[in-house]
C-alpha positions as CSV (number, residue, x, y, z in Angstrom):
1,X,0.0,0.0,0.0
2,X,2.9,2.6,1.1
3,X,4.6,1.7,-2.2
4,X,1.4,2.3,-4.5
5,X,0.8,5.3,-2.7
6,X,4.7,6.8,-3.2
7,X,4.2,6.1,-7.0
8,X,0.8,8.0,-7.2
9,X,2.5,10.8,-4.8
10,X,5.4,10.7,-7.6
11,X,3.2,10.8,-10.5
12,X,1.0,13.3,-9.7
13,X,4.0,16.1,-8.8
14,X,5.5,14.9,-12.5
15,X,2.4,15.9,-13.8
16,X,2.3,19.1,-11.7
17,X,5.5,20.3,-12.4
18,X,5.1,19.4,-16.0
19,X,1.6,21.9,-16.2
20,X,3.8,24.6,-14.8
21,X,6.9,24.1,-17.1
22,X,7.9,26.3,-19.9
23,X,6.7,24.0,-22.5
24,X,3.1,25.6,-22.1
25,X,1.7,27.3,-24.9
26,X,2.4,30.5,-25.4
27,X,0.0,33.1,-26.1
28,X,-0.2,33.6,-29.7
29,X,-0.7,37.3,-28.8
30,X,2.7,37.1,-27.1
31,X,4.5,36.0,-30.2
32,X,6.8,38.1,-33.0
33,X,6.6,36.2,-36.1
34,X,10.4,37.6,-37.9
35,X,9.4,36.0,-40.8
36,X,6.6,36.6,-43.8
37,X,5.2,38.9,-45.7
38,X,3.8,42.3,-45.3
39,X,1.4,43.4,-48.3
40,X,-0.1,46.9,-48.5
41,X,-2.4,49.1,-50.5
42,X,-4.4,52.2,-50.4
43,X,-7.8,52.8,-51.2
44,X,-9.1,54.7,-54.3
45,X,-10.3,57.4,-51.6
46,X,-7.0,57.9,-50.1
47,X,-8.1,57.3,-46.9
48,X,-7.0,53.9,-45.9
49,X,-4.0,51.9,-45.8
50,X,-4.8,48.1,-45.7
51,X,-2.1,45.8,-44.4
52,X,-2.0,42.2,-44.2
53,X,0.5,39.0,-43.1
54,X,1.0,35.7,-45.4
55,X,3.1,33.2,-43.9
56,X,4.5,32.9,-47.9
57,X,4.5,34.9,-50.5
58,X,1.3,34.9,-52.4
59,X,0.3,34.0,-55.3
60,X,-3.1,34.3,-57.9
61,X,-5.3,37.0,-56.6
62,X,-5.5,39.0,-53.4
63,X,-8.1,41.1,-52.3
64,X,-5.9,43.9,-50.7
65,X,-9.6,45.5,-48.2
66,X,-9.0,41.9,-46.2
67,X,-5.9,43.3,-44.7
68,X,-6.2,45.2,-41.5
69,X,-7.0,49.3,-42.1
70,X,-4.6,51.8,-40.8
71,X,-5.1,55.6,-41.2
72,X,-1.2,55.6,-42.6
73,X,1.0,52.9,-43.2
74,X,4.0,53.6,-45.1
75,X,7.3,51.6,-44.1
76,X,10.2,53.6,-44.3
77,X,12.5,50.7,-42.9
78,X,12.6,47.0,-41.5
79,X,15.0,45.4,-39.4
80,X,14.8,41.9,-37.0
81,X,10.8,41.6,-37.9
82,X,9.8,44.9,-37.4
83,X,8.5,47.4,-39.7
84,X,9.4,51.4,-39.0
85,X,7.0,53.9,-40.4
86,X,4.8,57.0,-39.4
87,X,2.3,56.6,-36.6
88,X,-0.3,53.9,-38.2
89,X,-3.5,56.1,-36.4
90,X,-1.9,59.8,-38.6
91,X,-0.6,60.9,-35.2
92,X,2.7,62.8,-34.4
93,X,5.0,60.2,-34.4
94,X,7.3,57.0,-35.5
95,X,5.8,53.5,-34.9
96,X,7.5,50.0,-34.2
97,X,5.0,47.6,-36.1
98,X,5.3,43.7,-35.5
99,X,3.5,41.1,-36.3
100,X,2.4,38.3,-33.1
101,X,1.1,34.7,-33.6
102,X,-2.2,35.4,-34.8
103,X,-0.8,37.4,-37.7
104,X,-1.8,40.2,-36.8
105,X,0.2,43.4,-37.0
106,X,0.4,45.3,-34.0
107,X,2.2,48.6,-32.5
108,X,5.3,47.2,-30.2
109,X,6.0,50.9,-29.6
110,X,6.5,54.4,-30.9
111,X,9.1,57.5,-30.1
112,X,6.9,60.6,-30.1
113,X,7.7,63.5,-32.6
114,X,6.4,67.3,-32.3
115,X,5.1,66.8,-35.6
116,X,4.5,64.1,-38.7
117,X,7.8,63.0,-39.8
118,X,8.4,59.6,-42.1
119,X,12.5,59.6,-41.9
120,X,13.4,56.7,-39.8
121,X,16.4,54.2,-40.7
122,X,17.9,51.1,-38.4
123,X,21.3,50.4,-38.8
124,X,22.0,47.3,-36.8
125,X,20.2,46.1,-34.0
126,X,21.6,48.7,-31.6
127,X,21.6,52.3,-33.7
128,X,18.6,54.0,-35.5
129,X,18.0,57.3,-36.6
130,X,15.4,59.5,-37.1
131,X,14.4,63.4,-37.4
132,X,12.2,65.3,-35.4
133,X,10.7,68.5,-37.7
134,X,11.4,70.7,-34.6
135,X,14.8,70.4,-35.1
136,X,15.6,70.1,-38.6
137,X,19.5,70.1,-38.3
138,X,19.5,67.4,-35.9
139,X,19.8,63.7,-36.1
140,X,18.0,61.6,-33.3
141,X,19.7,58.5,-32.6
142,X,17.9,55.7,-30.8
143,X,18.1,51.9,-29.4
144,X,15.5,49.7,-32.0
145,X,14.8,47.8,-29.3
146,X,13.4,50.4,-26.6
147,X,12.9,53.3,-28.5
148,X,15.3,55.2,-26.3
149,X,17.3,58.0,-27.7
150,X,20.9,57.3,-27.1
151,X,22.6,60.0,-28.7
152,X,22.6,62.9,-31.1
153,X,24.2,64.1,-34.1
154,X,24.0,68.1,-34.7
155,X,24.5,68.9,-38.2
156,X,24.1,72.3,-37.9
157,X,27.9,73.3,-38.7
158,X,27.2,72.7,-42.2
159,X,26.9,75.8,-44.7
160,X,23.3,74.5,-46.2
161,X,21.8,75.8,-42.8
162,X,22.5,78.8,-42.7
163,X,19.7,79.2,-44.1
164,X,17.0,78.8,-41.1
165,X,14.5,77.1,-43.4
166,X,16.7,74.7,-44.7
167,X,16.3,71.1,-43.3
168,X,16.9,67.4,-43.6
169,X,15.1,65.9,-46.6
170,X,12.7,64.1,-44.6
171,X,12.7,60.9,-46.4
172,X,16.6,60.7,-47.2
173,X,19.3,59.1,-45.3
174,X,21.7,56.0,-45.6
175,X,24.5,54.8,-43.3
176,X,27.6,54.0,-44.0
177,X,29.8,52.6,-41.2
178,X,30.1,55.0,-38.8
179,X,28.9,57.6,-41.2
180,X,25.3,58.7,-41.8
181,X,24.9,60.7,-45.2
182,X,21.5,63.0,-45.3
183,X,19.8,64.8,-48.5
184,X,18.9,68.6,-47.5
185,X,16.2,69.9,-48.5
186,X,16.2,73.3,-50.1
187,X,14.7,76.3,-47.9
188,X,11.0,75.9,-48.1
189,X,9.7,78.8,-49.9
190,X,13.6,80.3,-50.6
191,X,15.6,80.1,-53.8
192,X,16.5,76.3,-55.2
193,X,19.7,74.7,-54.0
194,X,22.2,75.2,-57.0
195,X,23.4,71.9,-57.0
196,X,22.5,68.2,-55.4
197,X,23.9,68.7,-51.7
198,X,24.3,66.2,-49.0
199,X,25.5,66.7,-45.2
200,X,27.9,63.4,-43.5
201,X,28.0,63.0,-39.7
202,X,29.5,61.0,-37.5
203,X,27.6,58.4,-35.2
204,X,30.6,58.1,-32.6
205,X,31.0,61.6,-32.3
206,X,27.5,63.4,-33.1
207,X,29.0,65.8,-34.8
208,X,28.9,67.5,-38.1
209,X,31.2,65.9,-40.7
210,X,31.3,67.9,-44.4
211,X,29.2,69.0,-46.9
212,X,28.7,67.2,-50.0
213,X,28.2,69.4,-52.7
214,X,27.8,68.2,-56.6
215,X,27.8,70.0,-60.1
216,X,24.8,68.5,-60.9
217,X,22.8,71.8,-61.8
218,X,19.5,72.5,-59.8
219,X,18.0,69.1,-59.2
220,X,14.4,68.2,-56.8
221,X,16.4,66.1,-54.6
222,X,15.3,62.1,-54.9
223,X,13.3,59.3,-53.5
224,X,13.7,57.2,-50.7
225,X,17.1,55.5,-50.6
226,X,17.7,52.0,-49.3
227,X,20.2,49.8,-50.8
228,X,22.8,51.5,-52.6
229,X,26.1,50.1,-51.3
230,X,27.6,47.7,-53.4
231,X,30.1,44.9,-52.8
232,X,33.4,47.2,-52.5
233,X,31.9,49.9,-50.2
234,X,31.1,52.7,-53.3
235,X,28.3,54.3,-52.1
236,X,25.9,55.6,-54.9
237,X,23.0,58.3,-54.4
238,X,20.5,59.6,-57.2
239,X,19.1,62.9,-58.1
240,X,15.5,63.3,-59.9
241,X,17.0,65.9,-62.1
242,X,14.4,68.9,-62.4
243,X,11.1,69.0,-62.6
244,X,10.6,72.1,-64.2
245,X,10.7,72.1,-68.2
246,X,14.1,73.4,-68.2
247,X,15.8,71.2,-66.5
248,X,18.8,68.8,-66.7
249,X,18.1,64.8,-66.3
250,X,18.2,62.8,-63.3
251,X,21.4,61.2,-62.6
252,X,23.5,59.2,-60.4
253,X,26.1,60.2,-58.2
254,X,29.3,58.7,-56.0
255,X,30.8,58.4,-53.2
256,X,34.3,55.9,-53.5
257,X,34.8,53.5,-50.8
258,X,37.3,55.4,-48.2
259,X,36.1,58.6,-49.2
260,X,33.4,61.2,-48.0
261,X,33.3,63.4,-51.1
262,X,31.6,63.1,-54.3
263,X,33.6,62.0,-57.0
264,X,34.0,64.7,-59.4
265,X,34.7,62.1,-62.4
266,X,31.6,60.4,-61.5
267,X,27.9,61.9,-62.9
268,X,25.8,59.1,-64.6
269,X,23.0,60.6,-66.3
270,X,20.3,58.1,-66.9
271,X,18.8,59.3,-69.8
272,X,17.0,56.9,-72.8
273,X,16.8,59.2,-75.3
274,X,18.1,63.0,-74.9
275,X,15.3,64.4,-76.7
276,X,13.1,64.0,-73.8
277,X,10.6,66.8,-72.1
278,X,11.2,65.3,-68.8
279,X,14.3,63.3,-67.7
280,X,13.3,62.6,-64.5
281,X,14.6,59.4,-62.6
282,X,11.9,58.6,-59.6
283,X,13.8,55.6,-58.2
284,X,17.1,53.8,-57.9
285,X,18.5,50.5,-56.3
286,X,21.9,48.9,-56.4
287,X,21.2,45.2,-57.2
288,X,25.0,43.3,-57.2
289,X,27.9,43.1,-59.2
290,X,27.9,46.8,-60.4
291,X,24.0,46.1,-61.5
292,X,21.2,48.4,-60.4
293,X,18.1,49.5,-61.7
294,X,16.7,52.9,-62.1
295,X,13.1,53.8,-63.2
296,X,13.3,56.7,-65.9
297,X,11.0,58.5,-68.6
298,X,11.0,56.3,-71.9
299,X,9.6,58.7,-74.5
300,X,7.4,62.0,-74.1
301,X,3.7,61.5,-74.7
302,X,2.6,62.9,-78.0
303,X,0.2,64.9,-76.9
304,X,2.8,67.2,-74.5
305,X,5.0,67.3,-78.2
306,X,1.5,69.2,-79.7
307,X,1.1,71.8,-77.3
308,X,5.0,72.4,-76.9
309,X,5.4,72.7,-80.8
310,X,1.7,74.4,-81.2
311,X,3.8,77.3,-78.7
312,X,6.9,77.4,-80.3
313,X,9.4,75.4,-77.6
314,X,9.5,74.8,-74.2
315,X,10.4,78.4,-73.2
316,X,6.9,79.9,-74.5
317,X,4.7,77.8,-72.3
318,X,2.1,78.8,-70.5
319,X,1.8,78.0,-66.4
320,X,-1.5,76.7,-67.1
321,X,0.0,75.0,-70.6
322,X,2.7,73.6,-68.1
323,X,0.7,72.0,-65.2
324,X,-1.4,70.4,-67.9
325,X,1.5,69.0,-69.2
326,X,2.5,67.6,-65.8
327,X,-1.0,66.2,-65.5
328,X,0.0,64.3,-68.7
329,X,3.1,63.1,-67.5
330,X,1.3,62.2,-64.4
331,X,-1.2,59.7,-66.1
332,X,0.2,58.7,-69.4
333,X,2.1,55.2,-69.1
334,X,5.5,56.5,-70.8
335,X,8.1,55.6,-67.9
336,X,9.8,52.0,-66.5
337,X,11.9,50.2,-65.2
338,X,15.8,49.5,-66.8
339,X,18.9,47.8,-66.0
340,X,21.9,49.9,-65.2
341,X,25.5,49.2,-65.6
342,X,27.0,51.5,-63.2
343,X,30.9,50.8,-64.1
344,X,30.2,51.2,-67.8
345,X,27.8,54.3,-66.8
346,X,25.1,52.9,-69.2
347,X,21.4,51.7,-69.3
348,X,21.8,48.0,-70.2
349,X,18.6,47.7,-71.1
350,X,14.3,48.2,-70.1
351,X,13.4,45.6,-67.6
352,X,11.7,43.0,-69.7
353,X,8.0,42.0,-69.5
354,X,7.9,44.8,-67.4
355,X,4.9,47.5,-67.3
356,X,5.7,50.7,-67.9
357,X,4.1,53.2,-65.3
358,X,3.4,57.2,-65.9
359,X,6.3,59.4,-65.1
360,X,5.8,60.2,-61.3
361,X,4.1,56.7,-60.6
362,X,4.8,55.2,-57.1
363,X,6.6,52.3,-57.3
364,X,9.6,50.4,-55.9
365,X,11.7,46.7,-55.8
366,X,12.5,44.4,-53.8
367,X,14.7,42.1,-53.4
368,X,13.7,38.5,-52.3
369,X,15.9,35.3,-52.7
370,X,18.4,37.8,-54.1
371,X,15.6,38.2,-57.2
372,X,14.3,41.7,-58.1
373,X,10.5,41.8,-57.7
374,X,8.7,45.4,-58.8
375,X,5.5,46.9,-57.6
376,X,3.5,47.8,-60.8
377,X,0.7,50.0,-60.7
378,X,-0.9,51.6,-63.9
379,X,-4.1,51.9,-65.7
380,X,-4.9,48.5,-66.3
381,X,-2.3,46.5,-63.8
382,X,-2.1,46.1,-60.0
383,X,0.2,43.3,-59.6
384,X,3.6,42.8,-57.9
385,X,6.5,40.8,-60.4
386,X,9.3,38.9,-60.5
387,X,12.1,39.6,-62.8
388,X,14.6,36.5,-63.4
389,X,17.8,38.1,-64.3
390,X,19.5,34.8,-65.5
391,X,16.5,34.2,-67.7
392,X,16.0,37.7,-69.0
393,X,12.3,37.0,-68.1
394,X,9.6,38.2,-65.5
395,X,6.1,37.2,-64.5
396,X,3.5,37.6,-61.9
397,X,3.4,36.8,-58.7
398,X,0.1,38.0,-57.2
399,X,-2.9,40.6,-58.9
400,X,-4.4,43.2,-56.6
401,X,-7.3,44.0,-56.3
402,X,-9.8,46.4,-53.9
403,X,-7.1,48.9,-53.2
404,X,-3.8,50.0,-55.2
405,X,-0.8,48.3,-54.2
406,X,1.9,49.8,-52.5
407,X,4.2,47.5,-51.1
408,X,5.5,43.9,-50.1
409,X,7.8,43.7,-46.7
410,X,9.8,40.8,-46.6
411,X,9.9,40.6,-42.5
412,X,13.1,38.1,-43.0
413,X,15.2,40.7,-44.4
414,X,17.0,43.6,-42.8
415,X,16.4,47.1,-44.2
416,X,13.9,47.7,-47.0
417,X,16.6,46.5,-49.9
């Protein structure tokens, strides 16, 4: 009898012990998922952002309104899981988005700005950077995982501001070691930068570096930039060109490995054919082995050729005659993607099977598996694609539809590109 009663004694703290042991379930709600997908779109309104999680890639048709709706959701960088972007609810602010085990996507935490901001960038897992539109010249450095600013770099020793309106471009900044390398933007309201400028300062020191000036000509700054290292440490930065009907083409610039300066031998200008209205460049992205691809104007639509010749040349247009040319631009399907050889400072070639977009279409690629996938949105295509370099071919991966796609967030990789 003692001995029956030792066993059941025995068994019955095993199976206590075992209920309280760290095996148990954990609470899905608990959980950061670090790997997926993150596809997002925005209504025809403009009002909502729809977001939603897939465990894979997907494929066929998606119905973009079954995501979850956000007032604003526009990630600006991803690192260890987690997606950086603008306070999802349109409040001051930069949010820490993550995804838990019930796939959905959820605020982990946000750092609290005086105003709406979008320029946020992780390094590694212990140094971000942001900027705070209260002080324009200054570069907030914080922990990614608290939130916690650790430091600050003051760039205000740098000749672009001394102009008190002049200010970090608020969607422009790439590290580089222990270097962080920001676009300024040009006095709001004041007279046009002459030239592409950029400002370098120093993580370790907070402290203002040198100024990066170009002989580009006037440009309107560029995009968001993400990937555009390559293998050697050459960092490479674009410029739109200018947007006004006078203006020189967009362009790439660089800055040599070892070097914080511009080089002066260097100034690609991706241009298809010279004879263009508009030689605007909306997007660029290093891809490997000197590779990168660019998304430029391919011809001028024929109706902007009518009214400019019905005038007499560029120079005797109208304002009016000029935004309705932009409007053109805007809508009219007359701009793409191509592949850029950046040693040989030539456009290889359009991206095959490839879409082409209008002229200031949003767009941008990723790269998953190493392969360059495109967002393409136009008249009569919502769909994200796969470009195969080694076959030279490209095809779908997933339609849209219910909302206009904006983006796909590989969670598993670390910064956007």
């Amino acid at each position: 009898m003692k001995t029956i009663n030792k066993l059941f004694l025995l068994s019955l703290i095993t199976f206590i012990l075992a209920c309280d042991s760290d095996d148990d379930p954990i609470d899905p709600v608990n959980q950061r998922l670090t790997e997926g997908f993150i596809v997002t779109g925005t209504s025809e309104d403009g009002t909502t952002v729809f977001a939603q999680y897939f465990e894979e890639l997907p494929s066929g048709a998606i119905d973009l309104t079954q995501g979850q709706a956000f007032q604003f959701f526009s990630p600006a960088d991803v690192y260890d899981g987690a997606v950086y972007t603008s306070r999802t609810d349109g409040s001051n602010g930069l949010a820490k988005m993550v995804v838990d085990g019930n796939g959905e996507i959820i605020e982990e935490g946000f750092i609290a700005t005086t105003e709406s901001t979008s320029l946020i960038r992780v390094r590694d897992s212990n140094t971000g950077m942001y900027v705070d539109p209260n002080t324009p010249s200054q570069i907030k450095v914080f922990d990614p995982q608290t939130l916690q600013e650790t430091g600050n770099v003051d760039l205000s020793a740098a000749p672009v501001f001394s102009d008190p309106l002049a200010e970090v471009r608020t969607s422009s900044a790439v590290f580089r070691g222990d270097n962080i390398f920001v676009v300024n933007r040009e006095p709001v309201g004041g007279a046009p930068l002459d030239n592409f400028t950029m400002v370098r300062g120093s993580l370790s020191s907070g402290t203002f570096g040198n100024q990066l000036n170009s002989t580009t000509g006037p440009t309107s700054g560029f995009n968001p930039i993400f990937r555009l290292t390559d293998e050697q440490g050459n960092l490479y930065v674009h410029h739109q060109g200018d947007l006004s009907p006078f203006g020189n083409p967009g362009g790439i610039l660089k800055i040599p490995a070892g070097s914080n300066e511009f080089d002066p031998n260097y100034d690609f200008r991706v241009v298809l054919d010279p004879t263009l209205f508009l030689q605007v460049m909306r997007g660029f992205v290093y891809y490997q082995n000197g590779i990168a691809y660019a998304q430029i104007a391919f011809e001028t639509p024929a109706r902007v050729v009518d009214i400019i010749t019905n005038v007499g040349g560029i120079r005797n247009l109208t304002d009016d005659q000029i935004d309705e040319i932009l409007f053109l631009l805007d809508n009219e399907e007359n701009a793409g993607w191509v592949e850029v050889d950046l040693n040989a400072q030539q456009i290889i070639r359009k991206v095959p099977g490839i879409p082409q977009l209008s002229t200031f279409a949003v767009t941008n690629v990723q790269f998953i598996d190493n392969v360059p996938h495109f967002v393409i949105k136009n008249s009569t295509v919502n769909a994200f694609y796969r470009y195969d370099p080694t076959m030279d071919q490209s095809e779908v991966v997933f339609s849209a539809t219910g909302a206009s796609l904006n983006s796909v967030i590989d969670l598993s990789a670390n910064n956007l590109r």
